[in-house]
C-alpha atoms as one frame of an Amber mdcrd trajectory, in Angstrom:
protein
  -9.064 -29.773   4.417 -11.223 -30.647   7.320  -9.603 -33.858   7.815  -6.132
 -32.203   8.310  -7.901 -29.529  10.814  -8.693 -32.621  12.412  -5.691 -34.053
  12.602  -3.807 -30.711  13.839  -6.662 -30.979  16.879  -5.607 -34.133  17.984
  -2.035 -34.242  17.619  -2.152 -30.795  19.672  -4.100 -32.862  22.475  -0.536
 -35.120  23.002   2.142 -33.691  25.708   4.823 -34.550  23.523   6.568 -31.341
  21.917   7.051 -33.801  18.833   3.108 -33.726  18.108   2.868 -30.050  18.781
   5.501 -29.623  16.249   4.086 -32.458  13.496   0.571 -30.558  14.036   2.117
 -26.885  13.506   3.927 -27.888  10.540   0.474 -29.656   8.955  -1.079 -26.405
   9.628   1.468 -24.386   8.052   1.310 -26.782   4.833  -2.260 -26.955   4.816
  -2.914 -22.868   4.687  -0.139 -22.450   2.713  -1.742 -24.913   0.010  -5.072
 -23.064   0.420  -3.737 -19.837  -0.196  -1.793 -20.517  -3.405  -5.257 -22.507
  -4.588  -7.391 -20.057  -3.856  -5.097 -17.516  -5.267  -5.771 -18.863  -8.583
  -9.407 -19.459  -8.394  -9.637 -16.069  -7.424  -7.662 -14.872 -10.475  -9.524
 -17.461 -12.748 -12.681 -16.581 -12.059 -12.016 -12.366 -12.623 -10.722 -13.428
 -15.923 -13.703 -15.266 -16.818 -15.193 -12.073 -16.051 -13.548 -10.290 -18.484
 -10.924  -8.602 -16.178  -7.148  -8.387 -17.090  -4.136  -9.223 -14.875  -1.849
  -6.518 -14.571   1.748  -6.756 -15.425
């Protein structure tokens, strides 16, 4: 996850509008990823607990 912080950082650094875009759309993918992930660690770990999902 780092490494594609990383890469947003540098392609934001270009003048092109082509690299702002590329790095925008890596950041969108890359939170995006980390929220359905952590989502489900979350949930994982309360049911460990003993807690029940709802629904």
């Amino acid at each position: 996850m780092a490494a594609a912080d990383a890469a947003v950082g540098l392609l934001c650094l270009g003048d092109r509008p082509a690299f702002l875009v590329a790095a925008l759309i890596l950041f969108i993918l890359k939170n995006a990823y980390c929220a359905h992930r952590g989502s489900v660690w979350v949930r994982q770990r309360l049911q460990d607990q003993g807690y029940r999902a709802l629904g």
